[in-house]
N, C-alpha and C positions, 0 to 999 in steps of 0.2 A: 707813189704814196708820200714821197717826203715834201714833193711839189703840192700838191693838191692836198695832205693831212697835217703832217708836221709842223711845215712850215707857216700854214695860215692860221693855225691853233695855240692858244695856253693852256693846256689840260691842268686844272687843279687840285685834282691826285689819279690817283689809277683807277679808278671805276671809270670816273671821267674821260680819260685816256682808253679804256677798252671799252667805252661806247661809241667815242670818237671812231673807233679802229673799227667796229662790226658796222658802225654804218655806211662806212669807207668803203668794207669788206662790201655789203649789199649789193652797192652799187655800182662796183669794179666788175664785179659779176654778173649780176642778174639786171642791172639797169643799161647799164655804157656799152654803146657798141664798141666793139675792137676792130681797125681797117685792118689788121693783120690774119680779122677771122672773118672776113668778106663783111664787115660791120652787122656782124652779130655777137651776140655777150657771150663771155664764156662757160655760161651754165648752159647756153643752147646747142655747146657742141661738145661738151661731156659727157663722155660714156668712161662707167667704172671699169677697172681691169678685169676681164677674166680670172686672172689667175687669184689664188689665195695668197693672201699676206700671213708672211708668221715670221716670228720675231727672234724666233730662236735661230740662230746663224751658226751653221756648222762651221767647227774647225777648217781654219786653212791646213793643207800642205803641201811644206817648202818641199822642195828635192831632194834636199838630203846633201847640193854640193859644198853648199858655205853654210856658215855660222850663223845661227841662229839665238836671237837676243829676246827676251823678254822686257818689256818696258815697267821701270818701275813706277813706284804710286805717288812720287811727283814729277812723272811724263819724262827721265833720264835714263839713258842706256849707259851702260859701261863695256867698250870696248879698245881693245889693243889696251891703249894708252889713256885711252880717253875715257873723258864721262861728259855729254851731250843732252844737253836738252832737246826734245824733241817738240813737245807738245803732251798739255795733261791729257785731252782726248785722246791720246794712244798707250793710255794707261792699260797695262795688263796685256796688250796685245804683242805681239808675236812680230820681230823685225827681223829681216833675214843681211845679214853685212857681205855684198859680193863684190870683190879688188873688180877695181878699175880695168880694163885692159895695157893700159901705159906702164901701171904699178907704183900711179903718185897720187891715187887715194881709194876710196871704200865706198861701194852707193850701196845707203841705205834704203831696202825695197817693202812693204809692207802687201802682201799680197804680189799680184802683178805690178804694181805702182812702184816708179820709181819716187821716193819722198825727199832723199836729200843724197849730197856728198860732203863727202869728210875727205879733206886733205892732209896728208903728212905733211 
């Protein structure tokens, strides 16, 4: 996109920029073949999911062995000693803080994901 859109364009405000973009989009699609889809486009071999989409996402839960953090609402936890930036998108969400095995710092897990460590 930034080879083939961006790059060869001045868009002169945003309408201009989001026509630029759908006919980019058309054609990435339903025009260009892709060698990586035996050079057919990628509306020719889309099929929607079975499953239903819903938007509501159940609560995680932690285990119950380590500490459990809430992220505040400019993307900061407060723990031990510290207060840590995380990230705003993990605003409100639930971080679980589990020691290192060495016991020379703290990984920060969101869900199954490990996101960061924190060293003493």
């Amino acid at each position: 996109m930034k080879e083939e859109l961006l790059n060869k364009n001045k868009f002169a405000d945003l309408a201009s920029a989001s026509e630029g973009l759908h006919q980019w989009r058309e054609k990435y699609n339903n025009v260009r073949p892709h060698q990586a889809l035996g050079m057919k486009c990628p509306s020719d071999v889309y099929t929607s999911s079975s499953r239903e989409y819903s938007d509501n996402v159940k609560p995680y839960e932690y285990g119950g062995q380590f500490h459990v953090i809430k992220v505040n609402s400019w993307g900061y936890v407060r723990f031990d000693t510290w207060q840590v930036y995380l990230s705003e998108t993990m605003i409100n969400e639930h971080i679980e803080f589990r020691p290192n095995p060495f016991g020379d710092s703290f990984i920060a897990c969101y869900r199954n994901f490990r996101i960061a460590e924190f060293f003493h």
